[in-house]
N, C-alpha and C positions, 0 to 999 in steps of 0.2 A: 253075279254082282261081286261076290268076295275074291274071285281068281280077278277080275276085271280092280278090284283095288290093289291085289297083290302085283299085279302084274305091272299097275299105276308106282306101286309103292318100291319096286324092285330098280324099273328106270330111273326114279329121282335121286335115289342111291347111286345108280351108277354116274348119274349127271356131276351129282357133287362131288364124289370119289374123283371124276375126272377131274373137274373144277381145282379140286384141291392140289392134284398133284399136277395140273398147268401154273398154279399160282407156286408151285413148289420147285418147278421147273426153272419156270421166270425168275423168281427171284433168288436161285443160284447162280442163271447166268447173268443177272444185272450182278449179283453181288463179287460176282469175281472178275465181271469186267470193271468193277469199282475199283476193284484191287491192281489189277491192271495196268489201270491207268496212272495208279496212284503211284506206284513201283519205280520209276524213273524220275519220280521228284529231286531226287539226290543227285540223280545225273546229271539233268539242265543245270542243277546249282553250280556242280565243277566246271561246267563246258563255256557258260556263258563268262567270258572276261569284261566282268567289271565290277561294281562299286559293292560289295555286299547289300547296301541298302537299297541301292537302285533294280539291284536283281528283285528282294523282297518288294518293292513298290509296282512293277510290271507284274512278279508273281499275284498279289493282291487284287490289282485293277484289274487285270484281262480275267479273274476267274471273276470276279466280282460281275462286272459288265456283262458276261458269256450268262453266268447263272442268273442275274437279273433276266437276261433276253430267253432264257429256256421258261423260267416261270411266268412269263407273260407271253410267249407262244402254247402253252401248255395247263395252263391254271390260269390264267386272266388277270388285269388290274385287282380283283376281288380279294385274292391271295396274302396284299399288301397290309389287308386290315390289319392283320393280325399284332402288326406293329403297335397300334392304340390299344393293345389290350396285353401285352405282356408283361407291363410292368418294372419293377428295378432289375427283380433278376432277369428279365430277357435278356436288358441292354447289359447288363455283367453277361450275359452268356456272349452278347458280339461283342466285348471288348477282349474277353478270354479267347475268342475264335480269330479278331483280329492279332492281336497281340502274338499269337503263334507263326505268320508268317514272317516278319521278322526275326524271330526267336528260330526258326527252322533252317534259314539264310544262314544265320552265324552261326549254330552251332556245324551245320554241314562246313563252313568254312573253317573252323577251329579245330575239328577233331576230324575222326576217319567216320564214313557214310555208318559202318558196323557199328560204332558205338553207340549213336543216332540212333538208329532203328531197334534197337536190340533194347534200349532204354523205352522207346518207345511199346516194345511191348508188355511193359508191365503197368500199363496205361488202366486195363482192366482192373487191376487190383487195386491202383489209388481210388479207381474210383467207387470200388465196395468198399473202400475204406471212409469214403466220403460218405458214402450212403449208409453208412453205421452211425458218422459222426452224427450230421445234416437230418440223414431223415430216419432217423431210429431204426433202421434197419438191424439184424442179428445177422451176426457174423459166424457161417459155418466151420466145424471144424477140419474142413477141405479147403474153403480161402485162408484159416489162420497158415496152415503147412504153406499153401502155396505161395502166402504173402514173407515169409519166410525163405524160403528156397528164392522167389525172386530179390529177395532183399540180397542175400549171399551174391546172386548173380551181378548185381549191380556192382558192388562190393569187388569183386574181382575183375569189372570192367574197370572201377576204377582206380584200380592198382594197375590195371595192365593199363593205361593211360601216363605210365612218368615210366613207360620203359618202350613209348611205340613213338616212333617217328611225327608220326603225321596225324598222330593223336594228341589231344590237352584238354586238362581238366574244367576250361573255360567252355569249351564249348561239350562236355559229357554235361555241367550245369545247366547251360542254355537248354538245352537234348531234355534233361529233367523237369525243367518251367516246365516244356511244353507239355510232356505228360502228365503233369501235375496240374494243369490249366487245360487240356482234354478231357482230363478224368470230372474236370468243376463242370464243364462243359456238359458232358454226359450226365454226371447230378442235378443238372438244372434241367434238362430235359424229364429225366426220370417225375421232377415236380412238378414243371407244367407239359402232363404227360397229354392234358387235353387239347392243349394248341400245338399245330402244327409250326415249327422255328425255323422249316426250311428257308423264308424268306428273311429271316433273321442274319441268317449267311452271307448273301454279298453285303450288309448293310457295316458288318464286319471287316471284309475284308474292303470293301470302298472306303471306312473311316478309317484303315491303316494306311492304305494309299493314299488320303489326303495326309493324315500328319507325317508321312516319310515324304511327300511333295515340297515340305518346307524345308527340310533339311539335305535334300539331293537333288541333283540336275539331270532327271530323267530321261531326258532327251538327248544326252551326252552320250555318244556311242551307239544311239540307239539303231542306226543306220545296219552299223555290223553285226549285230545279236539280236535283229530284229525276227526273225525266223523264229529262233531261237526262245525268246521272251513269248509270243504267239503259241506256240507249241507247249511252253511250261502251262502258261496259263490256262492253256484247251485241255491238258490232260488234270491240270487238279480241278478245274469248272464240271469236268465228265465224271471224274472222281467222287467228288462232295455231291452228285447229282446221283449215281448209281449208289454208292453207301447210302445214301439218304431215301432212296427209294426201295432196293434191294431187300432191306433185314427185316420189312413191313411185311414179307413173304415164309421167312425163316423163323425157327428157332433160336434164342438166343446164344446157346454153345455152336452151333453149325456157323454163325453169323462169325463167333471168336475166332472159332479155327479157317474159318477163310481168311481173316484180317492177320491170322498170324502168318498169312504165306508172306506178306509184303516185308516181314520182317527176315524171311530169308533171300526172298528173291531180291529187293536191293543192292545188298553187298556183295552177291554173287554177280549182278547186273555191271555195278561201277569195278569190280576186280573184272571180268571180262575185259571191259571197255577200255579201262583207263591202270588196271593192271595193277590196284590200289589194295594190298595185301592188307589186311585188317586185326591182324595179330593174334598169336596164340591164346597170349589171355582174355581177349575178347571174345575171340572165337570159344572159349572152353565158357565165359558167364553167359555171352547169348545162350549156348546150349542149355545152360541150368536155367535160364529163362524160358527157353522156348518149352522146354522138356518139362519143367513145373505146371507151365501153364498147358500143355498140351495134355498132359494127364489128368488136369482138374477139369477139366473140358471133355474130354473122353470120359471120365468117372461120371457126369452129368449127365451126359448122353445117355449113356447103357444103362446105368441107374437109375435115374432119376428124370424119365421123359415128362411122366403124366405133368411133370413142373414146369413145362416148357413153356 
């Protein structure tokens, strides 16, 4: 009887051993086809010629529409409740969600994709910085360092920004909203950590495509960057779709350090493409961006798992 429970009790261990490392599996490779997908957002933005707001409003709708249609193939009408019950800050969370495609449009149109994404990494830290404010959270003395060193990096993106071409301080701003309205984004999550907001997502980006509707003629051109517009919008819908499912499998530092690939492979992606050098000084702050955060991330990891 006692080998016959050990025997019972040896399988269910290995069951879930597997269990966990399928679920651990799975959600590296959702989370890095998130990344993925995500990585040539900057691209369609150069390629498609036209209106910056008209890009932003196709950007918007086709992912909006796409991820409505995935969560009602997939989750059901039922999904949609969650709308009566989030409250003010949800709808601050889809105005902040909406509010960024636009804001993503012009800043890729006004500066270089690098400054963009590089700013975009320090997304992380606004938002432990939120999470100190907002929800009383303690601020370690590994986020003070690293909120520091990203600061410097920013700092020298924007000085090498009035000596680069195809760089401007207009659009490293926009760059900043947006991380600074991801990072509010991600804090509102953290509070209503018990409703799911996936469906809060197209609701966002469908109510920026209606108020850029009144101000653009979206249908203008649409003939010749129709491909085009289709494809942005399938890759940030499959985007928002994989992050959003993905990190529910991971750790949270494993989850950071996948998200920081997109901040290298963009700029590597549109300088291939389109052969869009992204300048010394840019290149030397993303580094102390990227390198800050990637060793507070790492320190995490190796240290400090049972946290995870």
């Amino acid at each position: 009887m006692v080998a016959n429970q050990e025997v019972a009790y040896i399988e269910l261990t290995c069951q879930r051993g597997t269990r966990i490392m399928f679920d651990y599996q799975k959600g590296l490779l959702i989370t890095v086809c998130g990344v993925l997908f995500v990585t040539p957002d900057s691209l369609f933005v150069r390629l498609i010629e036209a209106h910056p707001m008209t890009i932003a409003f196709w950007r918007s709708a086709i992912s909006g529409i796409l991820i409505i249609t995935f969560l009602l193939l997939f989750e059901g009408r039922g999904c949609f409740r969650v709308i009566m019950r989030m409250g003010k800050m949800g709808w601050l969370y889809c105005f902040l969600i909406g509010s960024t495609s636009p804001a993503f449009v012009l800043a890729v149109e006004k500066t270089s994709v690098a400054n963009v994404v590089f700013i975009f990494a320090a997304i992380p830290v606004f938002a432990a910085l939120y999470s100190r404010i907002f929800l009383r959270e303690k601020l370690s003395m590994r986020l003070g360092l690293t909120m520091i060193a990203v600061g410097l990096g920013l700092c020298v993106i924007a000085y090498g920004s009035k000596e680069n071409d195809i760089a401007h301080w207009t659009g490293d701003l926009f760059a900043l909203y947006i991380a600074l309205a991801y990072a509010g984004a991600l804090t509102i999550l953290r509070g209503l950590r018990d409703i799911s907001m996936v469906p809060a997502i197209p609701i966002g980006y469908l109510g920026s495509a209606f108020v850029l509707s009144v101000t653009v003629e979206p249908f203008s051109g649409f003939k010749d960057n129709s491909m085009l517009y289709i494809a942005h919008g399938a890759c940030i819908a499959a985007a928002t779709a994989c992050l959003a499912i993905g990190p529910r499998f991971l750790a949270s530092t494993e989850v950071s350090l996948l998200i920081l690939l997109e901040s290298v492979l963009a700029p590597i992606l549109v300088w291939v493409v389109l052969a869009e050098h992204p300048g010394q000084w840019t290149i030397l702050g993303g580094m102390i961006i990227i390198s800050a955060l990637l060793a507070s991330n790492l320190y995490v990891y190796f240290r400090l798992p049972s946290k995870q």
